[in-house]
C-alpha positions as CSV (number, residue, x, y, z in Angstrom):
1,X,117.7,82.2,96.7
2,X,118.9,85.3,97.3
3,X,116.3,88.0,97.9
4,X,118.6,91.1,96.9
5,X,118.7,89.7,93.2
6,X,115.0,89.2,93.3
7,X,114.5,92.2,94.3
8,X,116.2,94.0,91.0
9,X,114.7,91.3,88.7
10,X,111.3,92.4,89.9
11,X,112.0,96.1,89.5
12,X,113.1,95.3,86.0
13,X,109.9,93.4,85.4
14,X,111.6,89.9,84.8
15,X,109.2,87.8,86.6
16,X,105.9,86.0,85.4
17,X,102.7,84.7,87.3
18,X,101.8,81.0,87.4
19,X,97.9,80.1,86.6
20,X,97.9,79.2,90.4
21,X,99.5,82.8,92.0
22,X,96.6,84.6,89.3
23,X,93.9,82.4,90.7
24,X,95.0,83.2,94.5
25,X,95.5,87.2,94.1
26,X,92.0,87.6,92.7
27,X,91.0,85.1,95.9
28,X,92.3,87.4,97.9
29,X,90.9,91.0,95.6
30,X,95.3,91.9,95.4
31,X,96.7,94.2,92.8
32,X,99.6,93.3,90.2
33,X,101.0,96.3,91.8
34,X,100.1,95.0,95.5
35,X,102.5,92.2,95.0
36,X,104.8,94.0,93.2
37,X,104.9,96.4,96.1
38,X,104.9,93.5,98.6
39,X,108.1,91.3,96.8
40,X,110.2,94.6,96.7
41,X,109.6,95.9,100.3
42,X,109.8,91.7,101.6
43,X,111.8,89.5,103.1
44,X,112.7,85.5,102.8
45,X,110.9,84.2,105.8
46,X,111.1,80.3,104.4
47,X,113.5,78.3,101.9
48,X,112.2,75.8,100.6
49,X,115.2,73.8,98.7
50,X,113.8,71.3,95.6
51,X,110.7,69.6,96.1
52,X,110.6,68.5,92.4
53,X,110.4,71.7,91.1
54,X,113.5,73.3,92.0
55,X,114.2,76.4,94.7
56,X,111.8,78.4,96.0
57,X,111.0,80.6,98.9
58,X,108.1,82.5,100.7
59,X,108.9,86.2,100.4
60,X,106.8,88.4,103.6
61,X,106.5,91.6,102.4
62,X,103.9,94.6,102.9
63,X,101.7,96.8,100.1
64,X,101.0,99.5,102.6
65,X,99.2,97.9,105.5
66,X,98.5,94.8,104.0
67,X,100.5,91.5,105.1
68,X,101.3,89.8,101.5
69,X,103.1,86.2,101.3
70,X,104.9,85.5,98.2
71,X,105.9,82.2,96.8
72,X,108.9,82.2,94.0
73,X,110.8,80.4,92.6
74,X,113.0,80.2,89.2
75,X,111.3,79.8,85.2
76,X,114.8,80.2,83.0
77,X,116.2,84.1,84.5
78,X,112.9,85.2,85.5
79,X,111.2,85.2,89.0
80,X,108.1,83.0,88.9
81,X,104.9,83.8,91.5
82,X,104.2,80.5,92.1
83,X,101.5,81.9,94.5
84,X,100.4,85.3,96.8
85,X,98.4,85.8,99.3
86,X,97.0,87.5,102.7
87,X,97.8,85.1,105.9
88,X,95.1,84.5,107.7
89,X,94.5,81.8,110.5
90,X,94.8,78.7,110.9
91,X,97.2,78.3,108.8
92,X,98.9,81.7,110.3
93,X,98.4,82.9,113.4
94,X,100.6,86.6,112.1
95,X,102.2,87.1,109.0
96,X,106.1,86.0,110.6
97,X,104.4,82.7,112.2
98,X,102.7,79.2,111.1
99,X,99.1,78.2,112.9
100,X,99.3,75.6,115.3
């Protein structure tokens, strides 16, 4: 996945939630525009090549202060949120690193 074309897919609005990435935003009270803000200021910090669904990534990015991780991965030309949310421990220890 290449995050530069992500990046210009989201900022033309070509991407769509999954059920799951709705339910986990509200879990964690963030915006549409919080993720938004997040997946065009982030970076790829995993790939994560076809586990039966086909590519996808986890996208770090920030909506001001706020730590956002972003799962995406392809539905047709669009970007699909297959989830978002803050890390927290355990499963993080920071936002760049996994929980021991």
């Amino acid at each position: 996945m290449n995050i530069s074309e992500m990046k210009s897919l989201v900022a033309s609005g070509l991407y769509v939630y999954s059920v799951h990435a709705e339910i986990e935003r509200k879990m964690d009270d963030l915006s549409f525009e919080e993720i938004e803000m997040a997946l065009l200021s982030g970076d790829i910090l995993e790939k994560y090549f076809d586990t039966g669904r086909g590519e996808s990534c986890l996208i770090l990015g920030f909506a001001h202060s706020i730590p956002i991780h972003i799962v995406c991965g392809w539905r047709g030309n669009k970007i699909c949120i297959i989830t978002a949310y803050v890390p927290k421990p355990p499963k993080f220890t920071t936002p760049w690193e996994r929980g021991h």
